[in-house]
C-alpha positions in Angstrom: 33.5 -3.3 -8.6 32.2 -3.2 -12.4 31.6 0.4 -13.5 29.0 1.3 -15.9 26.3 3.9 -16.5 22.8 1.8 -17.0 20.8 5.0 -17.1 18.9 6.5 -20.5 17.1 4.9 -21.9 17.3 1.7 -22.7 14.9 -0.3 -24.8 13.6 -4.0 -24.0 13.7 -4.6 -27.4 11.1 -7.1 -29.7 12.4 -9.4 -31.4 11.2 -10.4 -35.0 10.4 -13.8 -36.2 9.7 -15.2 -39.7 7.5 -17.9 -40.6 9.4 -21.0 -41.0 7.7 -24.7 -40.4 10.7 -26.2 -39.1 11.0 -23.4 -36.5 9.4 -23.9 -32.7 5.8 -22.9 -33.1 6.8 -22.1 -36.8 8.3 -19.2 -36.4 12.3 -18.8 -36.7 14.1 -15.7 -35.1 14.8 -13.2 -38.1 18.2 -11.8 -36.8 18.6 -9.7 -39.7 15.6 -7.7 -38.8 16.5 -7.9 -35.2 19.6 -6.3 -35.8 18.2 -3.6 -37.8 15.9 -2.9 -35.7 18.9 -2.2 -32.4 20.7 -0.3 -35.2 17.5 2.1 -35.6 16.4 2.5 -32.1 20.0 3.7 -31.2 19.7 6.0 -34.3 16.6 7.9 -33.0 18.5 8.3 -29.9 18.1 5.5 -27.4 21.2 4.7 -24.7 21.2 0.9 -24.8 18.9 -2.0 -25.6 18.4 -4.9 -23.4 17.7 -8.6 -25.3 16.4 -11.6 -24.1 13.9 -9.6 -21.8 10.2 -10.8 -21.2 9.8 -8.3 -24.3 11.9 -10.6 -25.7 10.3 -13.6 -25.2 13.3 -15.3 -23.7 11.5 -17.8 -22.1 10.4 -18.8 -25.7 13.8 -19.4 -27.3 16.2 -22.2 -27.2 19.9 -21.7 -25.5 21.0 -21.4 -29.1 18.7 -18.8 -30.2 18.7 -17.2 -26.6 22.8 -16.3 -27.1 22.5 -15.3 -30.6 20.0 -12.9 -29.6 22.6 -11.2 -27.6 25.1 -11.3 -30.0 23.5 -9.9 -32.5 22.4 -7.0 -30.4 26.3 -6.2 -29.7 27.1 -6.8 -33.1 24.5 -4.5 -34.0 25.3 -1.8 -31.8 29.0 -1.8 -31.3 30.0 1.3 -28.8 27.9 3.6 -29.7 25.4 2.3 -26.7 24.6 -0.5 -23.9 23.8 -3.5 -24.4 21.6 -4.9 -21.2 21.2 -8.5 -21.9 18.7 -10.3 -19.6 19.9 -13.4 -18.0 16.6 -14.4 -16.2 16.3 -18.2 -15.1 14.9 -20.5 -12.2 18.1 -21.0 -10.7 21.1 -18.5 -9.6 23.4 -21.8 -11.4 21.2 -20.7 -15.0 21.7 -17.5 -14.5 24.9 -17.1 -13.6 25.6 -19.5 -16.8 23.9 -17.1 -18.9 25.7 -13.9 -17.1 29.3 -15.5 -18.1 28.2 -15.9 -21.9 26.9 -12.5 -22.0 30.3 -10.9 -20.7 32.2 -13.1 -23.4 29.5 -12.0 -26.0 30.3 -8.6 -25.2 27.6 -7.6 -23.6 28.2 -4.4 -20.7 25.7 -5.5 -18.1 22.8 -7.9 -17.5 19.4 -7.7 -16.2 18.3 -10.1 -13.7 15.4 -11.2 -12.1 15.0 -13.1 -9.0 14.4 -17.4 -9.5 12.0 -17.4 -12.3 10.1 -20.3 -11.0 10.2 -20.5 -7.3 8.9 -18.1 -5.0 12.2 -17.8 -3.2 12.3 -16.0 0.1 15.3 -13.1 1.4 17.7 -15.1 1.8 18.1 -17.7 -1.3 17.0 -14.1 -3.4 20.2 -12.3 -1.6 22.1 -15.9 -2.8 20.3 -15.6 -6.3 21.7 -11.7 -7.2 25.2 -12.2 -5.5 26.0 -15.5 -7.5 25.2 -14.2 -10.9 27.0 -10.6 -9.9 30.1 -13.0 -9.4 30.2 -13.3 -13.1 31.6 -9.2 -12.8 29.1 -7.3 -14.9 27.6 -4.6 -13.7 24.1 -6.0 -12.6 20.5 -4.7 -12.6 18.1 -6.5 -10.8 14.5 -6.9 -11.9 10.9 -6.1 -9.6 8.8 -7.5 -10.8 6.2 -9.1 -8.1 2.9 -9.4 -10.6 4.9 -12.2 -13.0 7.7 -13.4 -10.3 5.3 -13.5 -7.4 8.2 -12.2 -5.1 8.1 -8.6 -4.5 11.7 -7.0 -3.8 11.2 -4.7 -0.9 12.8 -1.4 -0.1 14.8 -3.3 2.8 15.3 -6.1 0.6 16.6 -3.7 -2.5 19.0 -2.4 -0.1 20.3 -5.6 1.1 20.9 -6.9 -1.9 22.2 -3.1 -3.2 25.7 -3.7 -1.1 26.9 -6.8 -3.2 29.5 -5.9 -5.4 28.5 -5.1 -8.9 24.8 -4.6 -8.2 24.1 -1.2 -9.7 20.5 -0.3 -9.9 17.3 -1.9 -9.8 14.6 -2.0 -12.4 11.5 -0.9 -11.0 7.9 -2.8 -11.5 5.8 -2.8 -8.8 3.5 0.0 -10.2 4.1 2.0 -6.7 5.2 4.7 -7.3 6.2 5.3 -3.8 9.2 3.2 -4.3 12.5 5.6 -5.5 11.9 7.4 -2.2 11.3 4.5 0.0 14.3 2.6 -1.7 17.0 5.5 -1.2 15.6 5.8 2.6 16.4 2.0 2.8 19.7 2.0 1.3 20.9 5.4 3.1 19.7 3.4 6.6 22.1 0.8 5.5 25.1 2.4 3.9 24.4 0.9 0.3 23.5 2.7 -2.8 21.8 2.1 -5.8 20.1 3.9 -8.9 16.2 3.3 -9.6 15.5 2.4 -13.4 11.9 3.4 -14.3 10.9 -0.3 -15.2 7.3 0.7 -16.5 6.3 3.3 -19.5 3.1 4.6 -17.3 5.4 5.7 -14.2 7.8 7.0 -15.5 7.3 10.8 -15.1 6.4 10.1 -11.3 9.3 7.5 -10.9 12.3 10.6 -12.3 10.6 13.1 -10.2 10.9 11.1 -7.4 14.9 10.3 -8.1 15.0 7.8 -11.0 18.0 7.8 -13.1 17.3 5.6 -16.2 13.9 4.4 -17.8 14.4 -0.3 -19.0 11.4 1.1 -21.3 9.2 -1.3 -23.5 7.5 1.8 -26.8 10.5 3.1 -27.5 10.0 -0.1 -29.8 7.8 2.0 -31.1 8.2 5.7 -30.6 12.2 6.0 -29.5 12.9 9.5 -30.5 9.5 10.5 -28.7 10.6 8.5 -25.5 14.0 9.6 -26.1 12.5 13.5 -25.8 10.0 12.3 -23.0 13.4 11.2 -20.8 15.2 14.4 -21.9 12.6 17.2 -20.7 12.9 15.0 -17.7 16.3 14.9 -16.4 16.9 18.6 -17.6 13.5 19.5 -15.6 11.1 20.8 -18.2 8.3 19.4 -16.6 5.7 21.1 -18.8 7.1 19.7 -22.0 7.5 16.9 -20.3 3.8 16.6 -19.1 2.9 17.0 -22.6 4.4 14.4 -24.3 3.7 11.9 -21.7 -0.2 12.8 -22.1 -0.1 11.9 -25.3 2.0 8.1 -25.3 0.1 7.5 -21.9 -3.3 5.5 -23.4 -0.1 3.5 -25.3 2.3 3.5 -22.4 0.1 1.5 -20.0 -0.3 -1.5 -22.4 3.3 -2.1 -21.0 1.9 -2.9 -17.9 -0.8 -5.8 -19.0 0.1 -9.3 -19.6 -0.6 -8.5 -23.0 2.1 -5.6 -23.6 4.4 -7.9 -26.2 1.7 -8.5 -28.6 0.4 -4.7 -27.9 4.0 -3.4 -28.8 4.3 -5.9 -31.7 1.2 -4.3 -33.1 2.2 -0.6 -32.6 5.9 -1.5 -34.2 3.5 -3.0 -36.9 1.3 0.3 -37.2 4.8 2.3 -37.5 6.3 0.2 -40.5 8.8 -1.6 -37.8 8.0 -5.3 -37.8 6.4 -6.6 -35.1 5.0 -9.8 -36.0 3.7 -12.9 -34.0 4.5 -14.0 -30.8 5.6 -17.7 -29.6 3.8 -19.9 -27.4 2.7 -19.2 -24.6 1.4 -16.0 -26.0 -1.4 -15.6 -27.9 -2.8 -13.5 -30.5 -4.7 -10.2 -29.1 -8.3 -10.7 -29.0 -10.4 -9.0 -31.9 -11.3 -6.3 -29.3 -8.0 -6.0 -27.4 -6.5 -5.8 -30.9 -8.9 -2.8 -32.0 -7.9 -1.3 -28.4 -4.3 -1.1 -28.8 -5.0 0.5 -32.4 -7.0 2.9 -31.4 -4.6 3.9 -28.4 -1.6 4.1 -30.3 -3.5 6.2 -33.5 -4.4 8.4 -30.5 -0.5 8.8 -29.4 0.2 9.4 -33.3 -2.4 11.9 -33.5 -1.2 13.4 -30.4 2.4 13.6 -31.4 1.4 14.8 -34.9 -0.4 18.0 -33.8 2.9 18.4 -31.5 4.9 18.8 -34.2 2.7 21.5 -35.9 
């Protein structure tokens, strides 16, 4: 059984891109930047950073890009954190390819969702999770009904939580009801499993209820404020707690739209981090989303700053 600690938190990061015409859609992965960036989020704080998420456009980079992406993280990082990397692909055969490279990379768990492309039922998901935990990193799977169309269950969480190396699941359904339902389903069973916040606008309700970690997408943007957020939690200073999360919340639930990469590429932008474009098939925010997330995340930086005072 792998053994590793996947709670914290621990940032989908962005990853930057330069212009260059020879690149797909003309923009080329800026590594560099990409491994500044892990070095600084783990700086302010942050447990572990998780590449080659849907933050991190995955599905938008070639294999060669795609395992770079990782390795630079670990390069980047060393052991002073985790390194999550996400191994998401239509098949268990894809993603148990890309959960070997990650271990010889040097990465210390992956994040897995179930087949990418095919709404898969119970048991070829139950296949899916115990092929690519064979690869013996610790493993988190991924809910995430609204973009996979297949919503993990509390019964089927718990299922799934008795294959060897499956650690914890990373929580996106939006129902907060889960973390209880999830430990009721797993105790009824005999399995175990830790519940990862998986979205920045649950996540006080998700640790009061019994989560352990936070796979969190503006610490991209505000880690050491996440970072404090996560820490009033877990040692229960709820009314601290309240108040920070009051003032990221406006920000916080652009990480649940379909728009949240090019909303948190903005905020890194309005911080000094570089954001930048995003790769087909995103687009650019409309003139009035884009005037949105500005005014959402000046709010949180308004909010924070009269914190601080």
């Amino acid at each position: 059984m792998a053994e590793r600690d996947l709670g914290g938190v621990v940032v989908a990061t962005a990853l930057p891109y330069v212009e260059n015409p020879s690149a797909p859609a003309g923009l080329e992965v800026a590594y560099d930047r990409y491994a500044e960036h892990c070095t600084w989020l783990i700086d302010n704080g942050c447990h572990g950073v998780g590449p080659n998420g849907s933050l991190g456009e995955y599905s938008s980079l070639t294999d060669d890009e795609r395992r770079r992406v990782v390795q630079t993280a670990v390069a980047a990082v060393g052991d002073r954190a985790t390194v999550i990397a996400g191994v998401h692909a239509p098949g268990w055969h894809e993603a148990r390819r890309w959960a070997d490279l990650a271990g010889e990379d040097g990465a210390h768990a992956v994040l897995c969702l179930p087949p990418t492309m095919y709404r898969s039922g119970p048991v070829g998901i139950v296949e899916h999770f115990a092929k690519v935990a064979e690869a013996g990193l610790p493993v988190m799977i991924y809910n995430n009904p609204h973009d996979t169309k297949v919503d993990l269950t509390p019964d089927l969480v718990a299922e799934i939580a008795a294959i060897d190396n499956v650690v914890a699941v990373k929580e996106f359904s939006g129902d907060v009801r889960r973390a209880f339902a999830i430990a009721e389903a797993c105790e009824a069973r005999g399995s175990s499993i830790e519940v990862i916040a998986g979205a920045d606008d649950v996540l006080l309700e998700l640790m009061l209820d019994g989560a352990t970690g936070w796979f969190a997408g503006y610490p991209n943007v505000f880690p050491a404020e996440a970072v404090a957020l996560y820490e009033h939690m877990r040692a229960g200073r709820f009314a601290e707690a309240r108040t920070l999360y009051r003032s990221l919340i406006a920000a916080f639930r652009w990480d649940s739209r379909t728009e949240f990469v090019q909303a948190i590429k903005l905020g890194m932008d309005m911080v000094g981090r570089h954001g930048g474009a995003c790769r087909p098939p995103r687009t650019a925010l409309s003139p009035d989303q884009a005037e949105q997330v500005r005014a959402d995340t000046r709010r949180a930086l308004d909010a924070l700053a009269a914190l601080t005072v």
